[in-house]
C-alpha positions as CSV (number, residue, x, y, z in Angstrom):
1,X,3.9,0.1,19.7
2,X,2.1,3.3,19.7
3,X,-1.7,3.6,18.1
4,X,-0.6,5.9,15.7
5,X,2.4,3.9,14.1
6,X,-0.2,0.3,14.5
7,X,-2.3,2.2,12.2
8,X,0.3,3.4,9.7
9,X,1.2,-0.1,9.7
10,X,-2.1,-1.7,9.3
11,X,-3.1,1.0,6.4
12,X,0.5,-0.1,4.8
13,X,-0.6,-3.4,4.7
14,X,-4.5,-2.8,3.6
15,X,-3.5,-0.6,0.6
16,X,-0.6,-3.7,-0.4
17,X,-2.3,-6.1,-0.7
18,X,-5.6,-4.2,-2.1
19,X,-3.4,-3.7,-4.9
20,X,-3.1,-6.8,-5.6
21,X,-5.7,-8.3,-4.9
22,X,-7.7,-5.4,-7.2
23,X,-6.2,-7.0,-11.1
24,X,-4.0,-10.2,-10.2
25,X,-7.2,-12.2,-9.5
26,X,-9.3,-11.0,-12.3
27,X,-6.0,-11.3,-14.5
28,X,-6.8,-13.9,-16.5
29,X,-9.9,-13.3,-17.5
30,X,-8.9,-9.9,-18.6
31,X,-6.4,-11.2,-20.9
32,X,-8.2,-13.6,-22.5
33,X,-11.7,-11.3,-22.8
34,X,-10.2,-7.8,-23.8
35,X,-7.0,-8.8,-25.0
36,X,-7.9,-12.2,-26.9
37,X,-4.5,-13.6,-25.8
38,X,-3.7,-17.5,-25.8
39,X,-3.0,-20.1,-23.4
40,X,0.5,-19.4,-23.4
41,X,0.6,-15.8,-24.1
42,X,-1.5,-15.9,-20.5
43,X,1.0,-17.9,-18.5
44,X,3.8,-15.8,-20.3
45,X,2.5,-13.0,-18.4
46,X,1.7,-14.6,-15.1
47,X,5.3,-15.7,-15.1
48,X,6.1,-12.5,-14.7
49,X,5.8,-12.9,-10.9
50,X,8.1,-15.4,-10.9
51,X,10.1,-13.5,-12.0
52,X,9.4,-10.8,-10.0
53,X,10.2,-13.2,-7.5
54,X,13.5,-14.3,-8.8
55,X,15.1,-10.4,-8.9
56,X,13.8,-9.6,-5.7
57,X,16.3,-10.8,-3.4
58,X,18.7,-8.7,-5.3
59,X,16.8,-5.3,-4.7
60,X,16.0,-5.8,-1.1
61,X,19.4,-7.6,-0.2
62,X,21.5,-5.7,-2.5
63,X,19.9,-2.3,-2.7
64,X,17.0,-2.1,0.3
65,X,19.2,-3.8,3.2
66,X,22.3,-1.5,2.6
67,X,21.6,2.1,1.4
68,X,18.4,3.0,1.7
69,X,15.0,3.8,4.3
70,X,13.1,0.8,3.8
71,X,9.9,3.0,3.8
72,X,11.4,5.5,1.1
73,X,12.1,2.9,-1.2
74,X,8.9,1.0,-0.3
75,X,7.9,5.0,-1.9
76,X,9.3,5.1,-5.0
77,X,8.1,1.5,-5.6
78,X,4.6,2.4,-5.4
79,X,4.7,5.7,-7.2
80,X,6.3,4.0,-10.2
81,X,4.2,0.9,-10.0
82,X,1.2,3.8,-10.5
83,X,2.6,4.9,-13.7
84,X,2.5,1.4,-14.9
85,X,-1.0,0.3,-13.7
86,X,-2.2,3.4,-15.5
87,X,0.1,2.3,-19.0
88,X,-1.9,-1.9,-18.1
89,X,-4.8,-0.1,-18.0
90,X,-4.2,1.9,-21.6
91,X,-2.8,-1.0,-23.2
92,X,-5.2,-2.6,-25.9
93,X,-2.5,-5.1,-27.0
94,X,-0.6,-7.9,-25.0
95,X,2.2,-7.3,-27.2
96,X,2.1,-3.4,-25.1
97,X,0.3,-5.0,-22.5
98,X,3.8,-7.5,-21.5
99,X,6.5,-5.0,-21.2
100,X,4.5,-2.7,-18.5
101,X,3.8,-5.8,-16.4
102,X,7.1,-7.4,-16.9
103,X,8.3,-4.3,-15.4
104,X,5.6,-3.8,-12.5
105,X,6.2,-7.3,-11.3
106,X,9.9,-6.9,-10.7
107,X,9.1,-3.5,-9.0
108,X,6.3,-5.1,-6.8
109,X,7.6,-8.3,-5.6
110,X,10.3,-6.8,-3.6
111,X,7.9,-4.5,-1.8
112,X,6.1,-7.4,0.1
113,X,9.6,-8.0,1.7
114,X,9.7,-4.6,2.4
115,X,6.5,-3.8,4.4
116,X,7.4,-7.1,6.4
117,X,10.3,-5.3,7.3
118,X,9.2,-1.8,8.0
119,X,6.3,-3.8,10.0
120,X,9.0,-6.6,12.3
121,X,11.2,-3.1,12.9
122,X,8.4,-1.3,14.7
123,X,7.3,-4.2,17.0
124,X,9.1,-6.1,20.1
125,X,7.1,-9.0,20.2
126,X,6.5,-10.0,16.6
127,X,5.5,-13.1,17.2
128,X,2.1,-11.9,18.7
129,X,2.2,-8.2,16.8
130,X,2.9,-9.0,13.3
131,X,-0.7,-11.3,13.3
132,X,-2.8,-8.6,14.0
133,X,-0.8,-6.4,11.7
134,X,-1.1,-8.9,8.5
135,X,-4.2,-9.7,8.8
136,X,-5.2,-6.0,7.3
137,X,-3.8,-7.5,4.0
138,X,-5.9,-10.0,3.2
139,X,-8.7,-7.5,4.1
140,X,-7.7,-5.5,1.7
141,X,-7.7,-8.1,-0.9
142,X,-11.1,-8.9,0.3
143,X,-12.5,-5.4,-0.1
144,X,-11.0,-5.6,-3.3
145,X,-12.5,-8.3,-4.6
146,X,-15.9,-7.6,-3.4
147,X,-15.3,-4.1,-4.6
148,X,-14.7,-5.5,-8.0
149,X,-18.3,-7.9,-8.3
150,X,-20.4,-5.9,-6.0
151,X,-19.9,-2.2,-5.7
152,X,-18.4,-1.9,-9.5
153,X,-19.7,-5.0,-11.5
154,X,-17.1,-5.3,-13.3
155,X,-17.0,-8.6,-13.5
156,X,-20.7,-9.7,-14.5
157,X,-21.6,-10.5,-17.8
158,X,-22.6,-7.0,-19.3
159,X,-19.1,-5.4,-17.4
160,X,-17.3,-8.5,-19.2
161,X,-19.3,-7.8,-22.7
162,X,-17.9,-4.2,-22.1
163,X,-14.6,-4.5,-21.1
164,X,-15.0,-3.2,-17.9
165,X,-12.4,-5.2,-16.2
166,X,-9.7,-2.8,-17.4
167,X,-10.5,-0.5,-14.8
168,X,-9.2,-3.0,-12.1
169,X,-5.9,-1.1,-13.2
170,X,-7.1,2.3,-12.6
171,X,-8.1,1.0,-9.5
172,X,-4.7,-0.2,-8.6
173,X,-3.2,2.6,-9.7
174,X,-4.8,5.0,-7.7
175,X,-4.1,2.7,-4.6
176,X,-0.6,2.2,-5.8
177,X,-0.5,6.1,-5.8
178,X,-1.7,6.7,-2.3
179,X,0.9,4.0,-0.9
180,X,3.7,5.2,-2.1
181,X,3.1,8.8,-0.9
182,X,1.8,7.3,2.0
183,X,5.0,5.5,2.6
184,X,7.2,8.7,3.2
185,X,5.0,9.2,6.1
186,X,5.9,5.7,7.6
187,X,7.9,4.9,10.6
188,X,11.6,5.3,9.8
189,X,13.3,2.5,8.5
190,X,17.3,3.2,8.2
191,X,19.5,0.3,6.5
192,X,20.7,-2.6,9.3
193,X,25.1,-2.3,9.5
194,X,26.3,-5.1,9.0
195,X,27.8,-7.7,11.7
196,X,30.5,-7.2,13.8
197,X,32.6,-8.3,11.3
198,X,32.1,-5.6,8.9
199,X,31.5,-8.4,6.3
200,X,29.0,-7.9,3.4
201,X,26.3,-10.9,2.8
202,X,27.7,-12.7,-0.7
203,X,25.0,-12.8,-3.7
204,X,24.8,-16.8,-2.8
205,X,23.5,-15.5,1.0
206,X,21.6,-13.0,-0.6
207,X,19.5,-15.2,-2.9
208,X,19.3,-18.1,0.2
209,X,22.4,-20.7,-1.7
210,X,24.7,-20.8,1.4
211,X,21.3,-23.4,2.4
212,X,22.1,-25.6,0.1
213,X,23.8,-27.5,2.0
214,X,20.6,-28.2,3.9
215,X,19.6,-30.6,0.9
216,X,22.5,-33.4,2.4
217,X,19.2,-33.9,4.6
218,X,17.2,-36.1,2.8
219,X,13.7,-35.5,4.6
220,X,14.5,-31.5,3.7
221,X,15.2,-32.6,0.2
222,X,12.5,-34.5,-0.4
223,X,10.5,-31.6,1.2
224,X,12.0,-29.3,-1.4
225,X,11.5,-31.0,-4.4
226,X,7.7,-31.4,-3.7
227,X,7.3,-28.3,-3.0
228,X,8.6,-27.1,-6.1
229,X,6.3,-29.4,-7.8
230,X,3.4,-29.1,-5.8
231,X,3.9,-25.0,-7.2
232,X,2.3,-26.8,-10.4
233,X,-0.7,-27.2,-9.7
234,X,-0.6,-23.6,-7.7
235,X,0.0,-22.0,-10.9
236,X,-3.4,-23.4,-12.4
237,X,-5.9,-22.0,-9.7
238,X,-4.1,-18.4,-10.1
239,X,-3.9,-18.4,-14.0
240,X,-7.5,-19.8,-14.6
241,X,-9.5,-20.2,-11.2
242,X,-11.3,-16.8,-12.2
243,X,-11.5,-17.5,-15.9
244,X,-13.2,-20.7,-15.3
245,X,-15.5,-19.2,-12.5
246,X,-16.4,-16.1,-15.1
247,X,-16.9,-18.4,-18.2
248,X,-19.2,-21.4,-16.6
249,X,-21.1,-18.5,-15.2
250,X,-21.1,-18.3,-12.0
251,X,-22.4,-15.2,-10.6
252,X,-20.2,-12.2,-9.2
253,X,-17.2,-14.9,-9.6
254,X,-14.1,-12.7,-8.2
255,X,-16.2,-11.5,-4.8
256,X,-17.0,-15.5,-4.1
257,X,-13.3,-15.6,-4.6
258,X,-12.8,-13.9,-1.8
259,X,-13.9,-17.0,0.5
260,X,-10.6,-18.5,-0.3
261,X,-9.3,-15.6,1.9
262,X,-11.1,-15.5,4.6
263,X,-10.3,-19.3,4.9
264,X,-6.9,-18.9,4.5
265,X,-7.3,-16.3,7.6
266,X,-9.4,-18.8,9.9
267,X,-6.9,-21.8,8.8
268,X,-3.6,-19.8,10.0
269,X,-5.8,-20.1,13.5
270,X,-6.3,-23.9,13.4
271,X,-2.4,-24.7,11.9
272,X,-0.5,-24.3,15.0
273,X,-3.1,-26.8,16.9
274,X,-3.1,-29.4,14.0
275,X,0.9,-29.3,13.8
276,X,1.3,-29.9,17.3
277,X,-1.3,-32.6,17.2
278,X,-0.6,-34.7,14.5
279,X,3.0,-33.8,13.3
280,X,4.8,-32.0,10.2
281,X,4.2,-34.8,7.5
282,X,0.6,-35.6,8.5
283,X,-0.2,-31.8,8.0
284,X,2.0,-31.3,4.9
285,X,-0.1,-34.4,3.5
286,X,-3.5,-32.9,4.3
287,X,-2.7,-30.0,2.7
288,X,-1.1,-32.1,-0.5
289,X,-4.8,-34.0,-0.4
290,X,-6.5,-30.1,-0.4
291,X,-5.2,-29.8,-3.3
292,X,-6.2,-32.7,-5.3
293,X,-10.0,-32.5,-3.8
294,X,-10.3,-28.7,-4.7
295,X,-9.6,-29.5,-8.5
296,X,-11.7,-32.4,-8.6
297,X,-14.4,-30.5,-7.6
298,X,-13.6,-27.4,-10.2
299,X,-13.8,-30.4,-12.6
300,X,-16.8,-31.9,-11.5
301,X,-18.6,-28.7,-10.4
302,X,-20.8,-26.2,-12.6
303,X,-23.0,-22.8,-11.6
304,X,-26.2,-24.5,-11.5
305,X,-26.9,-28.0,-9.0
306,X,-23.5,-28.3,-8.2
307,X,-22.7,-24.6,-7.3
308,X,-21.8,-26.1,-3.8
309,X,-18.6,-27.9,-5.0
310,X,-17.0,-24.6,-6.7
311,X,-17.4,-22.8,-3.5
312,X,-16.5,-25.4,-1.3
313,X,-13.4,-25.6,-4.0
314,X,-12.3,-21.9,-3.0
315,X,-13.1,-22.5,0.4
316,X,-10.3,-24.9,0.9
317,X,-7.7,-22.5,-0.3
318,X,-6.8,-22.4,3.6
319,X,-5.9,-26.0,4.0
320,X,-4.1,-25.8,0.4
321,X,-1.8,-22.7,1.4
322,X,-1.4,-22.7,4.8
323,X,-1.3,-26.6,5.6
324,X,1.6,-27.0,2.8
325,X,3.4,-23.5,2.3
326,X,2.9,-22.3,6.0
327,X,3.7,-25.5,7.4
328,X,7.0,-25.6,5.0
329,X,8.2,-22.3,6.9
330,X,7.8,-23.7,9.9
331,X,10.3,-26.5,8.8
332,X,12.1,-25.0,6.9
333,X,13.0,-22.8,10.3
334,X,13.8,-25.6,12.5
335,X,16.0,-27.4,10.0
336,X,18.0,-24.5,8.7
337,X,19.9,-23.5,12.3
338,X,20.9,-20.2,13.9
339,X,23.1,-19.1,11.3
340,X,21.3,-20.1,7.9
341,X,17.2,-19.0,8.6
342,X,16.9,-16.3,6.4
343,X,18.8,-17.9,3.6
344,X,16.7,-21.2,3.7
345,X,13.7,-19.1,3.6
346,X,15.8,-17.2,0.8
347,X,16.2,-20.6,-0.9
348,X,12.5,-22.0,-0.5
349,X,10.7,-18.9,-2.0
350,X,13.5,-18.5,-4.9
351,X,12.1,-22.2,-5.4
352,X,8.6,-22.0,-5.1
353,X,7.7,-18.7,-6.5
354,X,10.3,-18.2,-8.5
355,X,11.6,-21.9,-10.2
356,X,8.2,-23.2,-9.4
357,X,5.7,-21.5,-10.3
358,X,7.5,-20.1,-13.4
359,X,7.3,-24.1,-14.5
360,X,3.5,-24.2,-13.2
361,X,2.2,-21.1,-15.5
362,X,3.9,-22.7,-18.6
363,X,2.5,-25.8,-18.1
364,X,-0.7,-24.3,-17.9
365,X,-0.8,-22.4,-20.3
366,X,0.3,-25.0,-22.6
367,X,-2.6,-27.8,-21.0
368,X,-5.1,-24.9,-21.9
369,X,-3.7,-24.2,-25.5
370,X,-3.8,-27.9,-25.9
371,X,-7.6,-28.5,-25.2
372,X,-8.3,-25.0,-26.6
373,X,-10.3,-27.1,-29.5
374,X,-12.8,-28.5,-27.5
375,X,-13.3,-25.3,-25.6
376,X,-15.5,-24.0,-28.6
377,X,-18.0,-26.8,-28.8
378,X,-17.7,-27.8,-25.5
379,X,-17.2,-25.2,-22.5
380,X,-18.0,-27.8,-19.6
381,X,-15.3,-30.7,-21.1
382,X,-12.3,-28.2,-21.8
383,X,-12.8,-27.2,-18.4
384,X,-13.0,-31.0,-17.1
385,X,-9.6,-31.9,-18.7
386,X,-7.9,-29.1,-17.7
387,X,-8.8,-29.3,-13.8
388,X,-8.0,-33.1,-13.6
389,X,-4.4,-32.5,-14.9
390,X,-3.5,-30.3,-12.0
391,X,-5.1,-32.5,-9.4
392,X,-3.1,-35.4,-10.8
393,X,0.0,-33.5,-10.7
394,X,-0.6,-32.3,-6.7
395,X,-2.0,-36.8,-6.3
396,X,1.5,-37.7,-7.6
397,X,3.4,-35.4,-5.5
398,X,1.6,-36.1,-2.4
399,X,2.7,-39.8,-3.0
400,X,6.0,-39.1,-3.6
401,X,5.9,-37.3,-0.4
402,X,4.1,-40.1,1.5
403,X,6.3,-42.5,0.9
404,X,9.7,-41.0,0.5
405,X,9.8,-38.0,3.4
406,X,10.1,-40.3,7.0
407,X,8.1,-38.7,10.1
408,X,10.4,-36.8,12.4
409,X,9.5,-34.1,15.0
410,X,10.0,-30.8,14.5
411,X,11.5,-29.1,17.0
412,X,10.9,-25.1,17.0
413,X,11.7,-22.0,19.7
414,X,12.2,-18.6,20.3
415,X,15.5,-17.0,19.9
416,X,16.3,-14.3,22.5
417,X,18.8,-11.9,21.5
């Protein structure tokens, strides 16, 4: 790979995930400061990536993997999803505020598919490239989110008193505006033919159902049903991690956020050394347990004496994503076979992201509207009792897990083609 293309690649990547990170994290906060919305007005528009994540197959198996450059498409993504961070960031109303990110969500989704695959066709030994490529994503949502408490201020208490936030969707406009023109000058990415057969995938291959089958195996099922559970508790710390941070007070709240990605980054390291180690189920488990200690400290914590347990909260975002979700790849590779890889992958992230966490943001949302009474008299217990209900969802599932999925060894290779 040439240094001119690894840099195309790396600034794809960067300005992707930038995006995101620049009004997904701060999200919740905005909608419940500027636009007064409720608990379940908040996870109805978090759900939106669900969503998002539910229609994407169609778009990149349907539409991306059979007519079009993956970088021009990758384009006109972007360019529209600038149009609509600029109509988020106009919109004074979640009644007009829904509609635009209903629609952005469904048009961004896809693209992380697609700059995975623009990325894997420029490179002939993924397996050590892609790394080193990826990791300029969560360096751009890092830059983001210190852009957001540091350089801007947005999110301190007088940016907060002004509504200030909204301009995390100007932000991500503008960025969405230089990627997608920045796409067209991308490596070429033409359509892959289709086998030698000249047969078209089915909708059921498309969208990962042809690994169904996979769920005879009872280890793989029991895998998959926690996992869509375990998406629970996921769905809290996205919908009110920076809420909770911002309203307790804890100084520039969405830049300390950003320790959760530079763990996740140094944990990706450590994963392949603790799976060989000490097996599939043991590192599934830790990661399981992450979760349950990281909310019982957001419960217990505050932004005064016991500042130490929030951060150390957000620190272990590495053991709870990589450890569980990673981890899960990795299985769900070496159970799947030749033939059926990308559709269990398909299947998993139509489960997690999409089945999921669409359940997770309704169920917080309604936990929040339920305790939304003792929020105004007491700030510190509303924010007890929500924590603890997440950490006992991801303590059940990590039981169930324990003593339903049996220990086997995971076998996994490199195909050579």
């Amino acid at each position: 790979m040439s240094s001119s293309i690894k840099f195309k690649l790396s600034l794809m990547m960067f300005l992707e995930f930038f995006i995101w990170g620049a009004w997904f994290v701060t999200l919740g906060t905005f909608l419940g400061n500027n636009l007064k919305a409720s608990g379940l007005e908040i996870s109805n528009v978090f759900s939106t990536q669900s969503w998002g994540a539910i229609v994407a197959p169609f778009i990149i198996g349907m539409i991306a993997d059979r007519y079009f450059n993956a970088e021009r498409i990758l384009g006109v993504l972007h360019l529209v999803g600038a149009f609509l961070m600029y109509q988020l960031y106009q919109s004074d109303s979640i009644s007009s505020f829904f509609p635009y990110v209903l629609g952005y969500m469904i048009l961004y989704m896809p693209t992380l598919s697609l700059v995975n695959s623009v990325s894997f066709r420029q490179m002939k030994n993924p397996e050590k490239e892609f790394s080193f490529i990826r990791i300029w994503g969560t360096i751009g949502w890092i830059v983001a989110g210190l852009s957001i408490s540091y350089l801007f201020k947005w999110d301190n208490a007088q940016g907060l008193q002004d509504g200030l936030l909204r301009n995390t969707f100007m932000m991500a406009s503008i960025a969405s505006l230089v990627l997608g023109l920045f796409s067209f000058i991308l490596p070429k990415t033409p359509p892959v033919k289709a086998g030698k057969t000249g047969e078209k995938e089915s909708i059921s291959k498309i969208l990962g159902l042809d690994a169904i089958k996979l769920l005879k195996d009872r280890n793989f099922l029991v895998f998959f049903i926690c996992s869509i559970l375990i998406c629970i508790p996921l769905a809290f710390y996205y919908q009110y991690a920076n809420p909770f941070l911002t309203e307790i007070g804890l100084a520039n709240a969405t830049g300390k956020m950003t320790i959760g990605q530079i763990s996740e980054a140094l944990c990706l390291l450590l994963l392949p050394v603790f799976f060989t180690r000490f097996g599939f189920k043991n590192t599934i488990l830790l990661g399981m347990l992450a979760w349950v200690i990281r909310y019982v400290l957001f419960a217990y914590g505050d932004a005064g004496q016991q500042t130490f347990m929030l951060l150390l909260g957000i620190a272990l975002h590495g053991i709870c994503y990589d450890f569980f979700f990673v981890s899960g790849q990795i299985y769900t590779d070496s159970k799947a076979g030749k033939d059926n890889k990308s559709a269990a992958q398909g299947l998993i992230t139509l489960a997690t992201y999409g089945v999921g966490q669409l359940i997770g943001f309704w169920v917080a949302g309604y936990v929040s509207d339920m305790y939304v009474d003792i929020k105004a008299t007491d700030l510190a217990l509303f924010w007890n009792k929500l924590w603890i209900v997440p950490a006992g969802i991801a303590f059940v599932v990590m039981i169930i897990f324990l003593l339903f999925f049996k220990k086997e060894t995971i076998q996994t290779q490199t195909e050579t083609n």
